[in-house]
C-alpha angles and dihedrals in degrees: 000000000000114000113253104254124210085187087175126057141106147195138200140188111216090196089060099038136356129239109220096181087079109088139131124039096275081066098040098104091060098054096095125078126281123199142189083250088057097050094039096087100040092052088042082059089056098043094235108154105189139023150189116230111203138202128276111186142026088253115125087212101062096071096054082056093054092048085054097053101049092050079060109051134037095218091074117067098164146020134198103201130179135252129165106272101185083053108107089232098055090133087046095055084040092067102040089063095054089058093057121104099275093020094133087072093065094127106164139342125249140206131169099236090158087078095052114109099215113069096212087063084126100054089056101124097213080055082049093053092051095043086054084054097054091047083049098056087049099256140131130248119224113216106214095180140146117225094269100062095055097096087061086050092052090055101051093042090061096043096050099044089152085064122079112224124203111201104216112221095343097293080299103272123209088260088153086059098040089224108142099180133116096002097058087059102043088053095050084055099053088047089066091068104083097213095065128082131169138221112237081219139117091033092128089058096057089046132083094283101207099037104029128142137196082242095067091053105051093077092069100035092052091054091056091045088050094049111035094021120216093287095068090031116097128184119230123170095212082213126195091028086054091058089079092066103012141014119249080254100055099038084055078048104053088036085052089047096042083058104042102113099051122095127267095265093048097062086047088069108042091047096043116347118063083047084048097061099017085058093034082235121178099196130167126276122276103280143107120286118224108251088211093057121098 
């Protein structure tokens, strides 16, 4: 049986680094600390048997933390972690981090290129040249875009195929407005390209917090199942982000739900296997962990 996956969730210590991407009172519930011991019981309850716990801020100091966190405990299987990719040394960091207690976990590379002002970010050729190194060291790429920057990720998807690319929240589509173009489109077209999958995550967040259904959702879910197709479709909670629409609970229940008519083997897929193979991941077996357990 293929280990349930969350392949999308964080934590933070405020007392260690701030966040400064919380700001403002809509994201007030999530400014206090969240831990793997937080999230352990929530994620027991699921059954899910094995994470990835991604990066949160453009601090290179961040990513040795999360290494260290997985060697230490058995929930974590993967990190994506962040280095500068526009830096000149990006293999070299690549590798030090390797070398780093947990560096084995090192699953993917992340960058919030959601929050860069030019929408060709990702065309940049010295990007480019980072974004070679990652796919050189073996590892994946998060894509943490908005809808208008797709184009640019089109085209360096196309440009890098020996990299994998792992499309964050589907490109985080205007679910709380029901508008599908032309988001639905340009992600068809990135689906065409083979080395690019996408996480069925962060969809609570782009809905109507407060009123949304599992019915305002399927739209959009339906356009990346019938795109990428479960075998390149991967589940991630985005917890502690999705608290402020959804509890752990009901995001693996809408998920559950969103999924519902594929086959058995399908849904093993999209909740284990694709982040299984797209992260290179090596989790557990599919049982319980024990909530005491550190």
């Amino acid at each position: 049986m293929t280990p349930l996956v969350d392949a999308h969730h964080h934590v933070w210590d405020l007392s260690v680094r701030d966040q400064d991407w919380i700001t403002g009172e809509p994201l007030a519930p999530l400014r206090r600390d969240f831990s793997l011991d937080d999230l352990r019981p929530e994620a027991v309850a699921e059954g899910v048997t094995a994470t990835v716990l991604v990066q949160t801020i453009t601090v290179a100091g961040e990513t040795p933390e999360f290494l260290a966190l997985a060697a230490a405990d058995d929930l974590v299987a993967g990190v994506v972690g962040w280095v500068d990719l526009t830096a000149p040394d990006v293999a070299e960091a690549l590798a030090a981090l390797r070398e780093l207690p947990g560096g084995r976990y090192l699953a993917g590379i992340r960058h919030q290129v959601q929050g860069e002002p030019d929408p060709d970010w990702l065309c940049r050729p010295d990007v480019r040249r980072g974004l070679g190194a990652v796919a050189g060291a073996g590892l994946a790429y998060d894509l943490l875009t908005v809808p208008h920057q797709l184009p640019a990720a089109i085209r360096t998807a196309a440009a890098l195929p020996e990299l994998t690319f792992v499309v964050d929240h589907l490109s985080k589509p205007p679910i709380a407005t029901g508008e599908l173009e032309p988001w639905a489109g340009r992600m068809r077209e990135l689906a065409r390209l083979p080395n690019v999958v996408c996480k069925l995550s962060g969809m609570v967040t782009e809905a109507d917090w407060a009123r949304w259904r599992v019915l305002d959702l399927r739209p959009y879910a339906d356009v990346v199942l019938d795109a990428f197709g479960p075998e390149r479709l991967m589940f991630g909670s985005d917890w502690p982000v999705c608290l402020l629409a959804a509890s752990y609970g009901r995001v693996v229940g809408a998920a559950r739900e969103l999924t519902a008519g594929l086959s058995a083997a399908e849904r093993d897929a999209v909740f284990g296997g694709t982040a299984i193979r797209a992260y290179g991941l090596n989790p557990p077996a599919a049982a319980p962990l024990d909530p005491k357990r550190g």
